[in-house]
N, CA, C and O of each residue as an XYZ file, in Angstrom:
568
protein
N     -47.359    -51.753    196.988
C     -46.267    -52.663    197.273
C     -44.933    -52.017    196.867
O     -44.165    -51.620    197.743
N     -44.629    -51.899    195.531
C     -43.744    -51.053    194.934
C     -43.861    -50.306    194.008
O     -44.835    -50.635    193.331
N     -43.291    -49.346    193.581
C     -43.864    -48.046    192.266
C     -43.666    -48.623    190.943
O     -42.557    -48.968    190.536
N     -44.552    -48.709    190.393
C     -44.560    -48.889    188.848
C     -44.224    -47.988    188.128
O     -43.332    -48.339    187.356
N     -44.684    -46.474    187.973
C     -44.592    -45.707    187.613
C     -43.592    -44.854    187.222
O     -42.824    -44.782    188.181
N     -43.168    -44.124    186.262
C     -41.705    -43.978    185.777
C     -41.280    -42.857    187.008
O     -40.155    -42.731    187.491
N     -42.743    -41.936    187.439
C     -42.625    -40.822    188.015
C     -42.227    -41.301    189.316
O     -41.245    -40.923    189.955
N     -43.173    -42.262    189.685
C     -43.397    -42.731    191.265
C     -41.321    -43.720    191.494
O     -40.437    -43.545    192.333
N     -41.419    -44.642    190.278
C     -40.177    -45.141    190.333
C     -39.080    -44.397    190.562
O     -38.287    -44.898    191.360
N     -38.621    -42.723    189.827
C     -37.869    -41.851    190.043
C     -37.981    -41.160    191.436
O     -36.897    -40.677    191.764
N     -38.540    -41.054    191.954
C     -38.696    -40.614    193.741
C     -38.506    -41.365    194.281
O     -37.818    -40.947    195.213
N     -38.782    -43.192    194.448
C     -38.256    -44.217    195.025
C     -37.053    -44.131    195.092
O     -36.654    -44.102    196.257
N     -35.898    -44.051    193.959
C     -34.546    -44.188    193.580
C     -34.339    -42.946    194.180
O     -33.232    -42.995    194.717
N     -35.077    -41.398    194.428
C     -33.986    -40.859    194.629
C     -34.421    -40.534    196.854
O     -33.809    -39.894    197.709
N     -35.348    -41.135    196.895
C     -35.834    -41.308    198.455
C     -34.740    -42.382    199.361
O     -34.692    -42.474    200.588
N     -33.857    -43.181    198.302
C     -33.166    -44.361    198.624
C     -31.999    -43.658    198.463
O     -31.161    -44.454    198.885
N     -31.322    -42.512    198.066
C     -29.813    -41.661    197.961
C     -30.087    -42.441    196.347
O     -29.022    -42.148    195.803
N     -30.637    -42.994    195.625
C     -29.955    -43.194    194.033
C     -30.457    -42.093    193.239
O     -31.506    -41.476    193.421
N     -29.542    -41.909    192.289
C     -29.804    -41.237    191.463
C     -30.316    -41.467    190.252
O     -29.668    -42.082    189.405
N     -31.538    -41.001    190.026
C     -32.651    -42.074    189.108
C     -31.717    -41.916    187.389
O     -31.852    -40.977    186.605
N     -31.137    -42.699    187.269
C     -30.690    -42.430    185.759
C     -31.504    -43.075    184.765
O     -31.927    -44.063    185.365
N     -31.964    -43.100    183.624
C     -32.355    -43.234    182.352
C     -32.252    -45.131    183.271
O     -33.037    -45.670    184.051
N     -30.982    -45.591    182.700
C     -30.585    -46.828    182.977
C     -31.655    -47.637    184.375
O     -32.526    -48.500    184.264
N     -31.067    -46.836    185.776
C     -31.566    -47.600    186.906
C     -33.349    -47.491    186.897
O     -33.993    -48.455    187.312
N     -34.143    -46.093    186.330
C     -35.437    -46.224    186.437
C     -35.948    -47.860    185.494
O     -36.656    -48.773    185.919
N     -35.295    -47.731    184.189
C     -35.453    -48.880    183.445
C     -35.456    -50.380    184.452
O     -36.251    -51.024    185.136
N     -34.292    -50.418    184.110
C     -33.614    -52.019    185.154
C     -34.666    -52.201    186.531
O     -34.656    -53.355    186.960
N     -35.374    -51.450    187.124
C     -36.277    -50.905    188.936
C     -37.486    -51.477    187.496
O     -37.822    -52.659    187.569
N     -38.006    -50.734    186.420
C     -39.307    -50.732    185.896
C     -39.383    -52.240    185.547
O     -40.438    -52.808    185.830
N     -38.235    -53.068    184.874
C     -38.128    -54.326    184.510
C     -38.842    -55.260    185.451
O     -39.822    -55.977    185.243
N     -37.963    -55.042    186.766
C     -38.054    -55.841    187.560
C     -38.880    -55.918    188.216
O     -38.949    -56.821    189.050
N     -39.992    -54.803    188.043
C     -40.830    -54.279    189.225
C     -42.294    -55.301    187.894
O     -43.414    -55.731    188.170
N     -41.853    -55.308    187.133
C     -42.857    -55.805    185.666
C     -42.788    -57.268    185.378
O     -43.565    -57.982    184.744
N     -41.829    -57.504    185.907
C     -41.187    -59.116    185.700
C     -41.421    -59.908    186.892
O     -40.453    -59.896    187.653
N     -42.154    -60.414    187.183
C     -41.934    -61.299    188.709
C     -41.505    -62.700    188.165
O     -42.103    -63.658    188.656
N     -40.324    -63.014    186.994
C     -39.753    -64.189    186.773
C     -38.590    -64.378    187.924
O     -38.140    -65.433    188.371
N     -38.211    -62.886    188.293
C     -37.009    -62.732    189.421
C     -35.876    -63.089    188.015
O     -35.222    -64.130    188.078
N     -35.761    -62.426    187.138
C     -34.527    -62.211    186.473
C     -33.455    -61.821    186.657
O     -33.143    -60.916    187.430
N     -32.658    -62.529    185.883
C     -30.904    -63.016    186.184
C     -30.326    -61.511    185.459
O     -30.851    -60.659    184.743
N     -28.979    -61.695    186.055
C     -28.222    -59.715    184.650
C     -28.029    -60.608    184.024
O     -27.065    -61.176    184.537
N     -28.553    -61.456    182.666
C     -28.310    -61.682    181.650
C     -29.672    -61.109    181.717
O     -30.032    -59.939    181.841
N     -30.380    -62.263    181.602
C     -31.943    -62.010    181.275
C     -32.260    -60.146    181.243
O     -31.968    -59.582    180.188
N     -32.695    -59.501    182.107
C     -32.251    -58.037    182.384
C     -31.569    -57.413    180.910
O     -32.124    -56.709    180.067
N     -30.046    -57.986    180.933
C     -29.120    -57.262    180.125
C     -29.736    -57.560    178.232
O     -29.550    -56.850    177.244
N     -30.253    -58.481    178.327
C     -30.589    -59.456    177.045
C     -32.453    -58.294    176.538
O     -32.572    -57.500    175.605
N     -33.190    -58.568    177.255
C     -34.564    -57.799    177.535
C     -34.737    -56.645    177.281
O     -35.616    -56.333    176.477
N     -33.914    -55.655    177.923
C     -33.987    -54.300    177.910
C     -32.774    -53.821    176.766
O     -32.914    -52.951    175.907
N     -31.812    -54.477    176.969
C     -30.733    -53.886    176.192
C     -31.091    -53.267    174.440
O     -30.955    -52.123    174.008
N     -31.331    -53.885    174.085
C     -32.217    -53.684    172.708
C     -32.449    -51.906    172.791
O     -31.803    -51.041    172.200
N     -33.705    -51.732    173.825
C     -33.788    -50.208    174.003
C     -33.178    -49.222    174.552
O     -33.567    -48.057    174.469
N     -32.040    -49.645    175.239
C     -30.771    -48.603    175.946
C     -29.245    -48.940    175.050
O     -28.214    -49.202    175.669
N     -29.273    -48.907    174.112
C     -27.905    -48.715    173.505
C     -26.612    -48.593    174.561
O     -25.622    -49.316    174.453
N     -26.724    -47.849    175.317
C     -25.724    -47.159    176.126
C     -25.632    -48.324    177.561
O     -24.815    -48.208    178.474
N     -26.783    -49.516    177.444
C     -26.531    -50.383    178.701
C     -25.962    -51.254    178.668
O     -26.447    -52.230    178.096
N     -24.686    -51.336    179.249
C     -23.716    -52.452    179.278
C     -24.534    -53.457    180.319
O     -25.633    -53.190    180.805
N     -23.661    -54.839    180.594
C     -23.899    -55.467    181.515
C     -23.247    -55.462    182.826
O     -23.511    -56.104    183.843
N     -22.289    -54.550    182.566
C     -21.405    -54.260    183.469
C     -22.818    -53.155    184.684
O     -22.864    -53.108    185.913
N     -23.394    -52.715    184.029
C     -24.023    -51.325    184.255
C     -25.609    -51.984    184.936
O     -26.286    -51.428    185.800
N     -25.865    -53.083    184.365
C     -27.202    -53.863    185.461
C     -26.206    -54.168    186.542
O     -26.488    -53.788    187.678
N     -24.739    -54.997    186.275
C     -24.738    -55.881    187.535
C     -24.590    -54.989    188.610
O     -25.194    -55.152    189.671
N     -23.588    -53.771    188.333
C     -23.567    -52.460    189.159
C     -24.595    -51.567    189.777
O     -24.488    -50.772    190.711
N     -25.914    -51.985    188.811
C     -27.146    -51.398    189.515
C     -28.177    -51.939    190.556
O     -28.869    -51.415    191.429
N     -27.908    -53.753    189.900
C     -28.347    -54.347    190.972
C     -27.978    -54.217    192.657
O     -28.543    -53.892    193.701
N     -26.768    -54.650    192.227
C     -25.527    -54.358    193.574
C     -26.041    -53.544    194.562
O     -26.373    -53.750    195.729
N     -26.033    -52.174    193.546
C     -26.703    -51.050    194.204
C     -28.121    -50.975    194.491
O     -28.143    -50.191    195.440
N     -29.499    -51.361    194.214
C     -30.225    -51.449    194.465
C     -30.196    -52.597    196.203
O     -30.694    -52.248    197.274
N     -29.670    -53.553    196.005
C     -29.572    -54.056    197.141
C     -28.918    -54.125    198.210
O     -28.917    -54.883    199.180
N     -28.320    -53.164    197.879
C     -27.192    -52.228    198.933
C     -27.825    -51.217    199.670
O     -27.505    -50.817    200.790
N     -29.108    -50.683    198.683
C     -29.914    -49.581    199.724
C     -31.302    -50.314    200.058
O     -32.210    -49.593    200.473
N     -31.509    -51.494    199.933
C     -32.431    -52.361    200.389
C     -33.945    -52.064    199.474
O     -35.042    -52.093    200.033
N     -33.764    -51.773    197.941
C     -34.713    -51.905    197.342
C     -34.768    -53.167    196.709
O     -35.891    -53.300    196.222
N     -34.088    -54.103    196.512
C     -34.206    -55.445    196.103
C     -33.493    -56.449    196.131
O     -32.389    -55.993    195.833
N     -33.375    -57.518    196.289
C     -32.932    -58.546    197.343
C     -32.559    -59.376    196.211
O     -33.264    -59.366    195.202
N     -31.098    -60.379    196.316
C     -30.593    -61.343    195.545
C     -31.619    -62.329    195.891
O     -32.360    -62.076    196.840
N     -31.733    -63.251    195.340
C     -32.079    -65.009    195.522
C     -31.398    -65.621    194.892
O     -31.463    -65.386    193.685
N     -30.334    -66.783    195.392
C     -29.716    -67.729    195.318
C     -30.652    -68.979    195.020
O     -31.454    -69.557    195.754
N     -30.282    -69.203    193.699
C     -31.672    -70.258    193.385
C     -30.600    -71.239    193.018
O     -31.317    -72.198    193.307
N     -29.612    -71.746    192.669
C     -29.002    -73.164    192.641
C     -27.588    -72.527    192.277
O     -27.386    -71.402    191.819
N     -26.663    -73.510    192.588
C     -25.210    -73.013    191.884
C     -24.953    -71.486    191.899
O     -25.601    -70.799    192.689
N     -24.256    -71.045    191.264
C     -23.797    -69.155    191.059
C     -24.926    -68.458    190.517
O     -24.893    -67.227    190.510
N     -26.405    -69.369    189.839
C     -27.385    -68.725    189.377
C     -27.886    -67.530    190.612
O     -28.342    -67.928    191.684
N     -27.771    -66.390    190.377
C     -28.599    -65.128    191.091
C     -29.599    -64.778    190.358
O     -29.620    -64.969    189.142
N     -30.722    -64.119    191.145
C     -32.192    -63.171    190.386
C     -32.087    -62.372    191.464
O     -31.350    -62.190    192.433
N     -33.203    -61.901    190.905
C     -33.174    -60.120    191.384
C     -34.743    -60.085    191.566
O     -35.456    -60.737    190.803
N     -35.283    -59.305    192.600
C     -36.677    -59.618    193.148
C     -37.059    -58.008    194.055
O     -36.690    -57.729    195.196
N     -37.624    -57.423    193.422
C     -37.937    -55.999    193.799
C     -39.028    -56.100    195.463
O     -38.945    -55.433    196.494
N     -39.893    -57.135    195.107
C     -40.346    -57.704    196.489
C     -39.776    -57.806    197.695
O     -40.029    -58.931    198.127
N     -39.166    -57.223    198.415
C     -38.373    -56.816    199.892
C     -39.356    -57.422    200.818
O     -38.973    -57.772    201.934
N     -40.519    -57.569    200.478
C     -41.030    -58.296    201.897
C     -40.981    -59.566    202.043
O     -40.810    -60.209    201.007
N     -41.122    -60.386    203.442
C     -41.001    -61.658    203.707
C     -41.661    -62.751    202.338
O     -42.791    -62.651    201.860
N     -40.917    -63.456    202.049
C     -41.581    -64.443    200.975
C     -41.062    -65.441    200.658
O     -39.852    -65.219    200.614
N     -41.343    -66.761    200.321
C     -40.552    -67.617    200.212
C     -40.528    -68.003    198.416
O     -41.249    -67.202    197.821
N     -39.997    -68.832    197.657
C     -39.795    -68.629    196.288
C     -40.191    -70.443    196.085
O     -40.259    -71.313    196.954
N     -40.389    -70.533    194.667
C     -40.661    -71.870    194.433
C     -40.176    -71.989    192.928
O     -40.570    -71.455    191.892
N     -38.880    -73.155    193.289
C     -39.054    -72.675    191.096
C     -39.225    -74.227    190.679
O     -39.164    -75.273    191.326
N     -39.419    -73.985    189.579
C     -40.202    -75.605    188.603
C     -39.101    -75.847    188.107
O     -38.337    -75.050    187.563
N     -38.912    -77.475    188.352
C     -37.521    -78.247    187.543
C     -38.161    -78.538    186.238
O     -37.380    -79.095    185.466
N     -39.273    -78.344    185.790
C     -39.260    -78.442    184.406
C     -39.529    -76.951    183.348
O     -39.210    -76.772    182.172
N     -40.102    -76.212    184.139
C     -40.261    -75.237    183.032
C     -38.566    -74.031    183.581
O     -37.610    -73.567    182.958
N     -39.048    -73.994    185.061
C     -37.776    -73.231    185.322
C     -38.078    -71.865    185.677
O     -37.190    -71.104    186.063
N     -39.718    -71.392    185.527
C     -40.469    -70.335    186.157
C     -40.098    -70.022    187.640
O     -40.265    -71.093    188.223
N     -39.797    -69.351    188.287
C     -39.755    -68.756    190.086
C     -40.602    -68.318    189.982
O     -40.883    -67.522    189.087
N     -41.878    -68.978    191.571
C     -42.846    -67.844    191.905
C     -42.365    -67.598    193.133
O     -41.590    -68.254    193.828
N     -43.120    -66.185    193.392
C     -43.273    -66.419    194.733
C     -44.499    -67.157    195.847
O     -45.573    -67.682    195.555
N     -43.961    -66.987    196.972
C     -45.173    -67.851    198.002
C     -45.099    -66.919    198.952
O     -44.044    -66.444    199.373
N     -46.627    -66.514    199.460
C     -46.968    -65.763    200.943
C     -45.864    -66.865    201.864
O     -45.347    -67.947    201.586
N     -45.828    -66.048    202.958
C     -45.276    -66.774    204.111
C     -46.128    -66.132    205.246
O     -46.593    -65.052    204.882
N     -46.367    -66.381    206.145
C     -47.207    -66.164    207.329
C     -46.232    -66.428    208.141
O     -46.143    -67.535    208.672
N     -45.305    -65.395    208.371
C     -43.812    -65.414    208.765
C     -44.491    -65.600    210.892
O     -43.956    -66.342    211.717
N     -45.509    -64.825    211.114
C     -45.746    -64.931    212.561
C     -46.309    -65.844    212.845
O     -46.346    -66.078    214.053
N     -47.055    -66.859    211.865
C     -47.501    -68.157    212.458
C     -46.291    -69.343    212.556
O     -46.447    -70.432    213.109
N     -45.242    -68.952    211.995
C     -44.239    -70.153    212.117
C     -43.413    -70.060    213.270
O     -43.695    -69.001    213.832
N     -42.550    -70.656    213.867
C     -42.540    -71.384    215.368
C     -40.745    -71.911    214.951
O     -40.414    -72.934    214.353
N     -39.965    -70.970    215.429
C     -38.411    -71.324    215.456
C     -38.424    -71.025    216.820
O     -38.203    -69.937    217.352
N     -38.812    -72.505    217.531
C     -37.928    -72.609    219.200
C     -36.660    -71.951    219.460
O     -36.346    -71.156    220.346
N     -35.878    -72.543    218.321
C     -34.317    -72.735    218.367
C     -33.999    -70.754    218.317
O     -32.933    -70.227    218.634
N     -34.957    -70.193    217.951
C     -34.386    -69.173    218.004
C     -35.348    -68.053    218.548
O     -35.719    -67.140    217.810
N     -35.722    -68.147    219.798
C     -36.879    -67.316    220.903
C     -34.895    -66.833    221.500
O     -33.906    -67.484    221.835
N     -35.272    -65.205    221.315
C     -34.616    -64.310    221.985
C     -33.538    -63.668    220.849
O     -32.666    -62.850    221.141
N     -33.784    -64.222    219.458
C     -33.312    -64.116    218.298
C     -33.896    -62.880    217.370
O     -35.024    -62.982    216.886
N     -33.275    -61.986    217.197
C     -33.578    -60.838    216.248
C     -33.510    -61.298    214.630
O     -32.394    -61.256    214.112
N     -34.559    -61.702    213.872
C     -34.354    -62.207    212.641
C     -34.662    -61.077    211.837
O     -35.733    -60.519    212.076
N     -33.886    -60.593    210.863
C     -33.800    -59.377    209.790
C     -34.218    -59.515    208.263
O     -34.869    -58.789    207.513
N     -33.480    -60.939    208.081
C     -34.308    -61.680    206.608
C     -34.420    -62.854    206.829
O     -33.689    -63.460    207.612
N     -35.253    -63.312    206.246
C     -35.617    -64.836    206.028
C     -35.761    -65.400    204.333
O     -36.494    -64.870    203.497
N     -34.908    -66.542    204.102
C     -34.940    -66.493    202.545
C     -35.586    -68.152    203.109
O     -35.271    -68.771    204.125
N     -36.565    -68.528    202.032
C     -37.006    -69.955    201.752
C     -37.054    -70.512    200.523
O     -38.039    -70.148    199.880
N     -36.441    -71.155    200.052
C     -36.771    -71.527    198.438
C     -37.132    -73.169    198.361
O     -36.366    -73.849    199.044
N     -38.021    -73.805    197.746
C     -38.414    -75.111    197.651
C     -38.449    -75.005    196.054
O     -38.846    -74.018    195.434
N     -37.876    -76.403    195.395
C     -38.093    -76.453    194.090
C     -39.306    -77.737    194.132
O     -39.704    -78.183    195.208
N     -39.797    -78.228    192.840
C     -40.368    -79.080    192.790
C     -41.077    -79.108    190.969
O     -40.262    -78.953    190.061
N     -42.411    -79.288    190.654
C     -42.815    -79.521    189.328
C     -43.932    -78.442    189.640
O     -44.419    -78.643    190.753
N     -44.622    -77.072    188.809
C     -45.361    -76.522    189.433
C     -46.558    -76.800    188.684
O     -46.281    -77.135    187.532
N     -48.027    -76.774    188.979
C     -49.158    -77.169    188.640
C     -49.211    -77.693    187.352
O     -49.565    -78.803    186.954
N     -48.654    -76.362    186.562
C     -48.744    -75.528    184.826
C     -48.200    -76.884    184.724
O     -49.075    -77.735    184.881
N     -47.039    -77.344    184.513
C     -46.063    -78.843    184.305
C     -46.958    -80.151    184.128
O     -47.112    -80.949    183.204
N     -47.531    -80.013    185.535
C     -48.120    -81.064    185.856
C     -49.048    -81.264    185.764
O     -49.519    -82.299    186.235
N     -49.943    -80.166    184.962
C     -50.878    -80.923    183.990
C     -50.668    -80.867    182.679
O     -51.579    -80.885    181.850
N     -49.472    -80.797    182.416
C     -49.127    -81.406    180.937
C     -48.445    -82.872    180.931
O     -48.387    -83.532    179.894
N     -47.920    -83.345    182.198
C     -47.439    -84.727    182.420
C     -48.726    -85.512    182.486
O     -48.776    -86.740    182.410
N     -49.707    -84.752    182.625
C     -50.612    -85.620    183.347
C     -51.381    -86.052    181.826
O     -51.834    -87.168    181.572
N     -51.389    -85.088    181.087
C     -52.046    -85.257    179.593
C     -51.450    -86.295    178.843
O     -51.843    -86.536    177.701
């Protein structure tokens, strides 16, 4: 799906024109480790501890850049809140109004049926549904 690997991660970044720095292999390894879809705080807060030298200035600039060469994609999950999601393929997101977890969800992007748009070149598709997710709701239920 995507490289885990510090080695495999450094050829990704530099197969994409980036230049794998100390910093961007980190921030790519985070995210690629994290499927919470973390915010540049979260990110800056997490890792920072072990990069002395990582500002926050220096995730939001890497993100930017990561999704500028199409290795990972914003999600707009409510208000100015952004995450960061190394997953580039079709998917739709689900986050819990009580715990506040994002997953993701398969999409079966060729079984779905947009009339409104036959003769339409679609490039991304973002879906997000919130709601209470299982984990929640069997603690309401207790």
């Amino acid at each position: 799906m995507y490289p885990k690997s510090i080695e495999d991660i450094k050829a990704h970044l530099e197969l994409k024109g980036i230049k794998p720095s100390l910093q961007r292999v980190k921030i790519y390894q985070y995210l690629s480790e994290n499927k919470s879809h973390p915010t540049v705080d979260e990110i800056y807060l997490d890792i920072g501890n072990d990069l002395v030298t990582l500002s926050k200035t220096t995730v939001y600039n890497t993100l930017h850049l990561f999704v500028e060469k199409g290795i990972a994609i914003p999600i707009h999950v409510e208000g100015n809140e952004v995450r960061y999601d190394v997953d580039i393929q079709n998917h739709a997101h689900f986050k819990c109004q009580e715990c506040g977890r994002v997953y993701d969800v398969e999409l079966d992007v060729a079984s779905m049926n947009f009339k409104e748009l036959d003769g339409f070149q679609i490039d991304e598709l973002q879906m997000f549904m919130r709601g209470i997710c299982s984990e929640c709701m069997k603690k309401t239920s207790n």
